[in-house]
C-alpha positions in Angstrom: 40.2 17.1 42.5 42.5 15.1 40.0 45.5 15.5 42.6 43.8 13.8 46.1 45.3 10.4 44.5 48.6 11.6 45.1 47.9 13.6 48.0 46.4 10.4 49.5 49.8 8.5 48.6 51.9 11.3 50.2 50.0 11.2 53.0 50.2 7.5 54.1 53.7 7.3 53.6 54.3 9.7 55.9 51.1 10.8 57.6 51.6 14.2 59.4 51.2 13.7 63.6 48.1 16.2 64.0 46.5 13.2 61.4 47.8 10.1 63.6 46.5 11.8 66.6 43.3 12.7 65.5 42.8 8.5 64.0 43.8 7.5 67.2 41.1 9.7 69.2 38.3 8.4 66.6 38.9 4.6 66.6 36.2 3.5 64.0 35.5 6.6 62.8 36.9 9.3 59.6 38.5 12.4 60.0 37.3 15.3 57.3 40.1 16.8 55.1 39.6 20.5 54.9 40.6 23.1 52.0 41.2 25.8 54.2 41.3 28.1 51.3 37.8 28.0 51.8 37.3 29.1 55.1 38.5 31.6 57.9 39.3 31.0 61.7 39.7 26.8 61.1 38.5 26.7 64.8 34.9 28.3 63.0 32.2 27.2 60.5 33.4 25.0 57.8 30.7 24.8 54.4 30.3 21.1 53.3 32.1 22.4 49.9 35.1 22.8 51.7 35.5 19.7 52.8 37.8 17.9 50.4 36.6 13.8 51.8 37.0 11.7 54.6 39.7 9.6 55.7 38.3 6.4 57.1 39.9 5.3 60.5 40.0 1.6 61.4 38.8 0.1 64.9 42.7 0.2 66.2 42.8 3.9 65.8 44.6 4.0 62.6 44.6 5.0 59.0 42.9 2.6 56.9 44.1 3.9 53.5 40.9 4.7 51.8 39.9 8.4 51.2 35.8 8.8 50.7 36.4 12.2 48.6 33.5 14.8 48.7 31.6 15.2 45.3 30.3 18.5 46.1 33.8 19.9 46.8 34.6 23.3 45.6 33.8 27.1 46.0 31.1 27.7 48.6 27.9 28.7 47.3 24.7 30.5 48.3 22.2 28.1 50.6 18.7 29.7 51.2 16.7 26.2 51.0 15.7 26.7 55.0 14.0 30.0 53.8 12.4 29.1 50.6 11.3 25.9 50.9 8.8 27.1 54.7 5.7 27.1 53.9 5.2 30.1 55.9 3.4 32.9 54.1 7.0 35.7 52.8 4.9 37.4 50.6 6.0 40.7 52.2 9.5 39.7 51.0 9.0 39.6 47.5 12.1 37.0 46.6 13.0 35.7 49.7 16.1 34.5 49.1 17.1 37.8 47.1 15.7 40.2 49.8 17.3 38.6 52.3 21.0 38.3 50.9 20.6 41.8 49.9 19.7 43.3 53.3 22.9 40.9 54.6 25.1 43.0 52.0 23.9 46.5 52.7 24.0 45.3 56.4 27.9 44.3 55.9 28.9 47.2 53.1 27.9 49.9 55.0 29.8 49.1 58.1 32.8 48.0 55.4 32.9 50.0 52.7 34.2 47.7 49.6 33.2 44.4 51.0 32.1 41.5 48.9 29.7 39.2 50.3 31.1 35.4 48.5 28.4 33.0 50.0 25.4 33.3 52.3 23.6 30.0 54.1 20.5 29.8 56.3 21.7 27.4 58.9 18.4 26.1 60.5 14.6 26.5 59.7 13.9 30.8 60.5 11.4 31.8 63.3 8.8 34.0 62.4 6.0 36.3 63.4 2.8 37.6 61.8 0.3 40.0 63.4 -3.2 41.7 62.6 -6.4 42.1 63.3 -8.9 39.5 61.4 -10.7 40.3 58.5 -14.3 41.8 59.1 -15.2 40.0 55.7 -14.3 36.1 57.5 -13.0 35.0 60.9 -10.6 32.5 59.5 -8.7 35.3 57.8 -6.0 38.0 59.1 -5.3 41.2 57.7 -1.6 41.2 58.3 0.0 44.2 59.6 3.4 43.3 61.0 6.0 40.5 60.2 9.2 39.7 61.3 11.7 36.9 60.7 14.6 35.6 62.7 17.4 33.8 60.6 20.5 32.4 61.5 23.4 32.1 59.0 26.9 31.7 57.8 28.4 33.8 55.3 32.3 34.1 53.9 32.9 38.0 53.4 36.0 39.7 51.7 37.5 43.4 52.4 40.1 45.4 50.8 43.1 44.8 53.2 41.1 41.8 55.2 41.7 38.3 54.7 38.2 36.5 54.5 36.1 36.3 57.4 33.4 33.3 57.9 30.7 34.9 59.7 27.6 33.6 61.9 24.7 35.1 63.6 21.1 35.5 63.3 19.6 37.9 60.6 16.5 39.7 61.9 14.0 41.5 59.9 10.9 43.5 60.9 7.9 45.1 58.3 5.1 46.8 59.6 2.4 48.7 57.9 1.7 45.6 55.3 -1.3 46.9 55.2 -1.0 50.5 54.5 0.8 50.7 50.8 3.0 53.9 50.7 3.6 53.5 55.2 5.4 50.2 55.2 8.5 50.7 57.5 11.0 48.2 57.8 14.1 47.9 60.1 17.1 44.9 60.2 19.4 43.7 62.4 22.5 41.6 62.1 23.5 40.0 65.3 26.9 38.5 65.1 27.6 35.2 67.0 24.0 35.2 68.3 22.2 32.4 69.5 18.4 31.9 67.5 16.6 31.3 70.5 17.6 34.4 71.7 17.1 36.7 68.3 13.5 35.0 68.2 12.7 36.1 72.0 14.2 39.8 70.7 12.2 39.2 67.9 9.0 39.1 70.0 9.9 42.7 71.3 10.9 44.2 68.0 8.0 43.4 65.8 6.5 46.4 67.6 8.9 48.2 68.2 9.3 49.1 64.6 6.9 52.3 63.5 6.6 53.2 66.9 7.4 57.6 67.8 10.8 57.7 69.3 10.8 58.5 72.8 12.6 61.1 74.3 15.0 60.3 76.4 14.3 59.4 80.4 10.5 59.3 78.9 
């Protein structure tokens, strides 16, 4: 960041119009400096890493001249706090965080052959769902059969021939047969641009879905 010194000085001399406008609109407020090597569409999510600092803006709509700069600027990285720090029971997932960007890979390789996953972030606390009968031993405890989580994210994702894309959606994953080693079926989804509330009404419906004989169809 040893060059935003002179960037700042360039800038105030002659402060591009999109930057004027944007002070003027935001009397009393800061306008974030963007590396858009960082990110995709600029209209989509932006990571706090790639956000450079903040240019203050004075109470008359105008630069003020002092730049606040970011100290955790630089390359995106993963972000699985949301998930890992719940202290919902992910024992079915062995490493959360691991199982979770790994299914998100697969998810995105298989569809793109040759993709590379840079970053992954869990954007707001997951939903989740546990079910089972209770234990015959104790009232208070449940053998858990199914379980099902609901995650929404943001990822950065590379393909030969693709510029990067900056991704969000809701991550979905369902497990049933916890409680029948060697019959555990799983299933994911990976629903672009999808609202939470919505993947965790879905997820209501999939958690027993999952396991269930195919129908035939018009059955």
């Amino acid at each position: 960041m040893g060059d935003i010194p002179a960037e700042q000085r360039r800038i105030l001399q002659s402060p591009p119009p999109e930057l004027v406008a944007e002070a003027a609109a935001n009397p009393g407020g800061s306008i974030a400096a963007i590396d858009y090597a960082y990110i995709g569409d600029p209209d989509g999510y932006v990571p706090a890493e790639a956000v450079r600092g903040v240019w203050r803006v004075g109470p008359d709509g105008k630069l003020t001249g002092e730049f606040e700069e970011n100290p955790g600027y630089g390359p995106p990285k993963d972000d699985f706090a949301r998930l890992t720090d719940s202290d919902h029971w992910l024992e079915w997932l062995g490493d959360p965080a691991a199982a979770v960007r790994g299914s998100i890979v697969d998810c995105l390789t298989s569809q793109a052959p040759g993709a590379v996953v840079e970053w992954v972030k869990i954007l707001d606390d997951p939903r989740y769902l546990t079910g089972g009968p209770r234990s015959p031993e104790r009232d208070d405890l449940m053998i858990v059969r199914r379980a099902g989580l609901a995650a929404s994210f943001a990822l950065a994702v590379t393909a030969p021939g693709r510029e990067r894309d900056v991704l969000t959606g809701v991550f979905s994953w369902v497990a049933v047969g916890l409680d029948r080693p060697g019959e555990r079926k799983d299933r994911v989804w990976l629903d672009l641009r999808a609202d939470l509330d919505w993947a965790a009404a879905e997820l209501g419906k999939r958690i027993h879905l999952v396991g269930e004989p195919e129908q035939e169809p018009g059955a």
